[in-house]
Each structure stands twice: as C-alpha cells, then as structure tokens.
C-alpha positions as a Markdown table, in Angstrom:
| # | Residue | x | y | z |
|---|---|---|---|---|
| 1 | Unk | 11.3 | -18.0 | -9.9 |
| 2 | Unk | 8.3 | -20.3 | -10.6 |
| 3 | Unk | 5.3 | -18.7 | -12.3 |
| 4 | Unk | 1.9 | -18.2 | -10.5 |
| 5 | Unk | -1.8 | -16.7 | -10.3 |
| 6 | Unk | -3.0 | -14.0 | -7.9 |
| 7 | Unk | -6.9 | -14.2 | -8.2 |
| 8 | Unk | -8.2 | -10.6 | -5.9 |
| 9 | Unk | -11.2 | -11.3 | -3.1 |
| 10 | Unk | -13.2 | -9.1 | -1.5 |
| 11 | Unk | -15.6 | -8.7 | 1.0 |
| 12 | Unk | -16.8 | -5.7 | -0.6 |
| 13 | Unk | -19.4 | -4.5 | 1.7 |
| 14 | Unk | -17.3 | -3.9 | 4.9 |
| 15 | Unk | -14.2 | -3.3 | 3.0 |
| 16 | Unk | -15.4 | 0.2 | 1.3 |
| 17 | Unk | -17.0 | 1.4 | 4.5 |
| 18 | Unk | -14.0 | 1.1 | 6.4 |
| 19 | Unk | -11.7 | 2.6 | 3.2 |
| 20 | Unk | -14.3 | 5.5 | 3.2 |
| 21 | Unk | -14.0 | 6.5 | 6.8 |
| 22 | Unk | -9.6 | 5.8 | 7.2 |
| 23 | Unk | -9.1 | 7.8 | 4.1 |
| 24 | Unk | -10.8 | 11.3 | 4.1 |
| 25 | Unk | -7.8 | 13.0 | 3.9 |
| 26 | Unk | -5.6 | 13.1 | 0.5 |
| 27 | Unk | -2.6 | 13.2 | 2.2 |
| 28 | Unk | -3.1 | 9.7 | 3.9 |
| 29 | Unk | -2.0 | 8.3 | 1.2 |
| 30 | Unk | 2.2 | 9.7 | 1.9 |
| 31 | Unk | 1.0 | 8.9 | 5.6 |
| 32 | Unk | -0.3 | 5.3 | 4.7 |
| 33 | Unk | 3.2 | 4.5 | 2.1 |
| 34 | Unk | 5.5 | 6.0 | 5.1 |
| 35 | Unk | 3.7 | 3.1 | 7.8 |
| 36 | Unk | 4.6 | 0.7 | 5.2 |
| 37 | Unk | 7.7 | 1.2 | 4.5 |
| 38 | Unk | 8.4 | 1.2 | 8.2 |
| 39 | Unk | 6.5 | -2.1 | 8.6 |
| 40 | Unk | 8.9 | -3.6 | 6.0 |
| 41 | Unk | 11.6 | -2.7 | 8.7 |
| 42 | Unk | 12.8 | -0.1 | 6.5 |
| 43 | Unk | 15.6 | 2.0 | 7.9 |
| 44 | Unk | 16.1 | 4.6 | 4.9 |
| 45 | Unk | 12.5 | 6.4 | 3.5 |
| 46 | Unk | 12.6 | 8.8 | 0.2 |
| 47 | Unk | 10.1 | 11.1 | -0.8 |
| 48 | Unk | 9.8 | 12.9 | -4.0 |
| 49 | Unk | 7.6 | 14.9 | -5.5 |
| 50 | Unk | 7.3 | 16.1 | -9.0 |
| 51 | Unk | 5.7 | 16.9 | -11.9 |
| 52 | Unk | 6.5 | 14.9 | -14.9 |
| 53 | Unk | 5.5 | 14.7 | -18.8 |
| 54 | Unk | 3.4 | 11.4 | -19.3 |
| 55 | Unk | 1.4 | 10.9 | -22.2 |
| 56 | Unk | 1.9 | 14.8 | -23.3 |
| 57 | Unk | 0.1 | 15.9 | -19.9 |
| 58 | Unk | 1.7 | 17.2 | -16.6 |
| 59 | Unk | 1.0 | 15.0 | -14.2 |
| 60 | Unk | 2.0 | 15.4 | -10.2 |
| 61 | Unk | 4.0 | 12.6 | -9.1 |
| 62 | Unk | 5.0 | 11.1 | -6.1 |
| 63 | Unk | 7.5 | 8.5 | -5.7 |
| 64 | Unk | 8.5 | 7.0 | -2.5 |
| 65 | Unk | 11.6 | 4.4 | -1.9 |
| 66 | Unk | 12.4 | 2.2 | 0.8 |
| 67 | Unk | 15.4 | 0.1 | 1.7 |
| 68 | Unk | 12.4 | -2.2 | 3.3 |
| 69 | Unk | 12.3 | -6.3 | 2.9 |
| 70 | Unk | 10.0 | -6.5 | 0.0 |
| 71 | Unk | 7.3 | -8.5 | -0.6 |
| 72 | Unk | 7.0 | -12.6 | -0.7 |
| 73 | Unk | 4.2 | -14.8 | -2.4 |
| 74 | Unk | 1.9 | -14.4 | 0.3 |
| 75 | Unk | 2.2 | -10.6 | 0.8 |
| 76 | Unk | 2.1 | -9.9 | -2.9 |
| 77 | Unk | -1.1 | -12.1 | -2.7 |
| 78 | Unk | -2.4 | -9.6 | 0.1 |
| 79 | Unk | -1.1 | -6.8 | -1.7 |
| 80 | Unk | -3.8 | -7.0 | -4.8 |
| 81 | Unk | -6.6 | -8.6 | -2.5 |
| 82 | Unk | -9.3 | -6.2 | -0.9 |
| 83 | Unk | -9.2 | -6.2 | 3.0 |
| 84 | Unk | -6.9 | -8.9 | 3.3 |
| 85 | Unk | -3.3 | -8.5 | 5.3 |
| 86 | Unk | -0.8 | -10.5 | 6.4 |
| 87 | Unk | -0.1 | -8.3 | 9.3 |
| 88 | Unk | -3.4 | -9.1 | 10.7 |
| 89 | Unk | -3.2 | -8.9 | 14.8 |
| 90 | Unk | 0.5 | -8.1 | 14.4 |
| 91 | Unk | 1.1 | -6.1 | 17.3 |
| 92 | Unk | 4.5 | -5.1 | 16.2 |
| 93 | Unk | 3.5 | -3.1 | 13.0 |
| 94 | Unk | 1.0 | -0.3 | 12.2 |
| 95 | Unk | -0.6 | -2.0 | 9.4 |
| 96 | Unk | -3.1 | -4.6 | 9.5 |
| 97 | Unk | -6.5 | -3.9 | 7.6 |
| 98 | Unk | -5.4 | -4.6 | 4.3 |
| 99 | Unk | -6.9 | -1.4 | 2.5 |
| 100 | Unk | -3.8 | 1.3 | 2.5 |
| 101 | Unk | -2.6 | 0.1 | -1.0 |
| 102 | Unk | -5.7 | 0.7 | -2.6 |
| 103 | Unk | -4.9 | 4.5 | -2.1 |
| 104 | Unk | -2.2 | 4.7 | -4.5 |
C-alpha cells in the first residue's frame, strides 16, 4: 500500500454547534458506532463492555466490532476531518454530517 498524508479541515464554527446539540446524551456515542457499523453494511455487531487496567488505573471500556467494509482513502480522509462525510445526501444510510466519530 502506498504511503500518504491526511491534513484535518474544519469549519469550526458550524461544526461544534451542530456536535453540541446531536450529542447531549452519553450514550450516543454506542447509538452513533451501532449506525456506523450498519452503514458499512455490516451484518454482525459486537458490543462489549469492560473495565480494564491501563496505565495502573481502571478504566471503563467499550469495544465495538463489526464485520462492516472498512474504510478506503477517501473515507479514512473523512474519518479524521471535522464535518466532512462521504455519505453526504446518501439517502441509503443514517450517517451523513461527518461529526459521530468525534464522540469516541
């Protein structure tokens, strides 16, 4: 696989207000990885939570795994930008705002 750069943009104004009012609620954020995984045609979900030792502290942990297609250059691109999605006006999945991985 050839090597590249992802360089993150923003529109920073518009992109925290809308984060601020779709995420009140902690527990959007199993709500917001279950819609993705089912936008990445997933047909098998798992859900695990845990509390593990990291760095000598417990820490509550959530894992969640997917049988879904994965991510290409583009996504991945979209993936570590701010209010950018590939999915945009994609009427066939839930996702399109760009701002649910910034939860995790």
């Amino acid at each position: 696989m050839s090597e590249f750069t992802i360089t993150p943009k923003v529109d920073e104004a518009q992109e925290f207000i809308e984060i601020a009012n779709d995420f009140a609620n902690p527990l959007d954020l199993v709500r917001e990885a279950i819609s993705n995984a089912f936008d990445a045609t997933a047909t098998e979900i798992r859900l695990s939570f845990e509390a593990e030792m990291i760095a000598g502290e417990k820490v509550f942990v959530i894992k969640l795994t997917d049988n879904g297609t994965g991510m290409g250059r583009n996504e991945l691109q979209s993936f570590f930008d701010l209010g950018n999605s590939t999915r945009r006006g994609d009427k066939t999945t839930i996702g399109e705002k760009g701002h649910g991985t910034k939860v995790y």
